[in-house]
C-alpha positions in Angstrom: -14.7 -70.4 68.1 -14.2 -67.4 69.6 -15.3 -65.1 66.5 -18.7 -67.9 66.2 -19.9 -66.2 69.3 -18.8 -62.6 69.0 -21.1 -63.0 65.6 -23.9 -64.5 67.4 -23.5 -62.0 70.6 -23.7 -59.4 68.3 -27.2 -60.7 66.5 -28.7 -61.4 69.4 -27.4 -57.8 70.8 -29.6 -55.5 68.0 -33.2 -57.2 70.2 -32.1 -56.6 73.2 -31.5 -52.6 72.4 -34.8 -50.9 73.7 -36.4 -49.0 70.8 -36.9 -45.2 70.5 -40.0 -43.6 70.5 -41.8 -41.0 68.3 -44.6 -38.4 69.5 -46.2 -36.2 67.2 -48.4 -33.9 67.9 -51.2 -31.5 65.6 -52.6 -27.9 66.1 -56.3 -28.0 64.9 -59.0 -27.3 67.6 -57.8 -29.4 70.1 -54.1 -31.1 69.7 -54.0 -34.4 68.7 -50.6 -36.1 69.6 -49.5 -39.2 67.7 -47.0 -41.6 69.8 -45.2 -44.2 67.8 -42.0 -46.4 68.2 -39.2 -45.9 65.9 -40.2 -49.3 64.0 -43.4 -47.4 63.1 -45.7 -49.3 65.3 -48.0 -47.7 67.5 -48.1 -46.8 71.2 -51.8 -48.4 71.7 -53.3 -47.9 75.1 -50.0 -45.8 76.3 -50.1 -43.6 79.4 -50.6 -40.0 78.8 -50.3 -37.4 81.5 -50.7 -33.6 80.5 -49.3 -30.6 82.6 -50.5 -27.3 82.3 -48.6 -23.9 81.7 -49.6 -22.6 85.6 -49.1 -25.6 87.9 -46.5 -28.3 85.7 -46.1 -30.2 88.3 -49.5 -31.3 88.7 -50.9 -33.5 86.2 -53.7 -31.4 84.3 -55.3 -34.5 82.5 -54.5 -38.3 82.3 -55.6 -40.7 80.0 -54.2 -43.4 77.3 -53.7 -43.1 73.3 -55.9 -45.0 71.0 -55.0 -48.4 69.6 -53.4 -46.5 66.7 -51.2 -44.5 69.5 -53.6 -41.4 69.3 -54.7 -39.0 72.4 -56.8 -36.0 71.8 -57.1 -33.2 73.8 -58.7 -29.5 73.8 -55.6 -26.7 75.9 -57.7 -24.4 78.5 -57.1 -21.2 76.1 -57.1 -18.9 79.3 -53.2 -20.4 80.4 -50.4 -19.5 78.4 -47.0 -20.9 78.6 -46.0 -24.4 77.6 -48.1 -27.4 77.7 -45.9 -30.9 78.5 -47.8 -34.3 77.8 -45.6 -37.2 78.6 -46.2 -40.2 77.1 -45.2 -44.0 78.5 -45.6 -47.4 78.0 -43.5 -50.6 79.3 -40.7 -48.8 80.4 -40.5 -46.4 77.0 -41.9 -42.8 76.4 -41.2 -39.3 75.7 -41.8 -35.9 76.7 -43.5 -33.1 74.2 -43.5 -29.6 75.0 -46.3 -27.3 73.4 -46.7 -23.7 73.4 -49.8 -22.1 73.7 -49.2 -18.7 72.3 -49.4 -21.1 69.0 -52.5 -22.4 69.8 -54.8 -19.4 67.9 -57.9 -21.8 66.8 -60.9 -21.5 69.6 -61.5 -24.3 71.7 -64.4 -25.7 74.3 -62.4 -26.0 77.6 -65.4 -28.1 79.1 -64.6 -30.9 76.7 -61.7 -33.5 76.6 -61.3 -36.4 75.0 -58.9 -39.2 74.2 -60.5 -40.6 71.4 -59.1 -40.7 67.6 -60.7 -38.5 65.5 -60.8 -38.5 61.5 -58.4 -35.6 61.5 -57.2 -35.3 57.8 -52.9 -34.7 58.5 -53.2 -33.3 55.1 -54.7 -30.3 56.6 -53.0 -29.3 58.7 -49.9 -28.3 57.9 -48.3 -27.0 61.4 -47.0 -30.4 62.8 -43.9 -31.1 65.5 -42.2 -34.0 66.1 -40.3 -35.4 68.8 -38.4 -38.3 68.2 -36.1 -40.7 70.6 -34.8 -42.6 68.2 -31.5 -44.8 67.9 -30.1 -42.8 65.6 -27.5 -40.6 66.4 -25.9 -40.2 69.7 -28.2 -43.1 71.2 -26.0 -45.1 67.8 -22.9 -44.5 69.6 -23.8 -45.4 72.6 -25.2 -49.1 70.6 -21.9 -49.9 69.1 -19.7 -48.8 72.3 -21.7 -51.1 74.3 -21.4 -54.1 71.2 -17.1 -53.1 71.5 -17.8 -53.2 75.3 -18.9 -56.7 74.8 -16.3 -58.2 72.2 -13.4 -56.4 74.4 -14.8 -58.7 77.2 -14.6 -61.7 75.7 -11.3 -61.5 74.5 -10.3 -60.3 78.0 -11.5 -63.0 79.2 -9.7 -65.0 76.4 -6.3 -63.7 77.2 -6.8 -64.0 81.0 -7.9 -67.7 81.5 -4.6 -68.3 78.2 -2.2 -66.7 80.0 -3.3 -69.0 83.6 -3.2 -71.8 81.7 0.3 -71.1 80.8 1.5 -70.1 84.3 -0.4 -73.5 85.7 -0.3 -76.3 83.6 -1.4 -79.6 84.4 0.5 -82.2 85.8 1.8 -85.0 83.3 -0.6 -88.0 83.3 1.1 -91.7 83.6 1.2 -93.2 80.8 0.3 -96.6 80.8 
């Protein structure tokens, strides 16, 4: 009985395990940053906040990715340092950092946009990615919390098999 619900503990465990998340991001003339769960599906209409280089602590420019988890926007060339666009949604999200000494194509600072544009990935080869995924160290920490679980129950096992010995019933009358 008591392996029954370890097995279906342990099923039940793997959807309750918040998924990772992947960002991507493109240098072309504007940088185009690609937020995706580790299942592949896309961040669509996530929360995206971009800091600049001089003032990070002041969000530069908010908006929300496409519904393919897209978010486009154009760096002001005249800061240097590194750019941070965090992305959320529903409690999950990342953090990219950017550096702008890499950003040598010229840009129109008066224009920003979050919209999705045919950018072909095949041409551009200079791509980073980011990715929070349960792989890893975040694995460990999956299967210590699934022993955490099992060690419970048979815990609990032992504890309320052992009272029972210590305190057993009184005899019923037979009849």
């Amino acid at each position: 009985m008591l392996a029954l619900i370890v097995i279906c503990l342990g099923g039940w465990q793997e959807k309750a395990i918040a998924h990772g998340v992947k960002i991507e991001h493109q240098k072309v003339s504007a940088i185009q940053i690609e937020a995706n769960y580790d299942s592949g599906q896309p961040m669509a209409n996530a929360q995206v906040v971009v800091y600049a280089p001089e003032d990070p602590a002041t969000p530069w420019l908010k908006g929300t990715t496409d519904d393919k988890g897209n978010f486009i926007f154009i760096p002001d060339p005249s800061q240097s340092g590194y750019w941070e666009v965090k992305v959320r949604q529903a409690g999950h999200g990342g953090i990219i950092t950017i550096a702008s000494t890499s950003l040598s194509l010229p840009v129109n600072s008066d224009t920003n946009t979050n919209v999705a544009s045919d950018l072909e990935r095949k041409e551009v080869p200079n791509r980073t990615r980011l990715s929070n995924s349960l792989s890893g160290e975040n694995s460990l920490r999956k299967w210590l919390a699934i022993a955490s679980v099992i060690w419970g129950f048979i815990g609990t096992a032992l504890f309320f098999y052992r009272w029972k010995d210590r305190h057993p019933h009184p005899e019923e009358p037979s009849c």
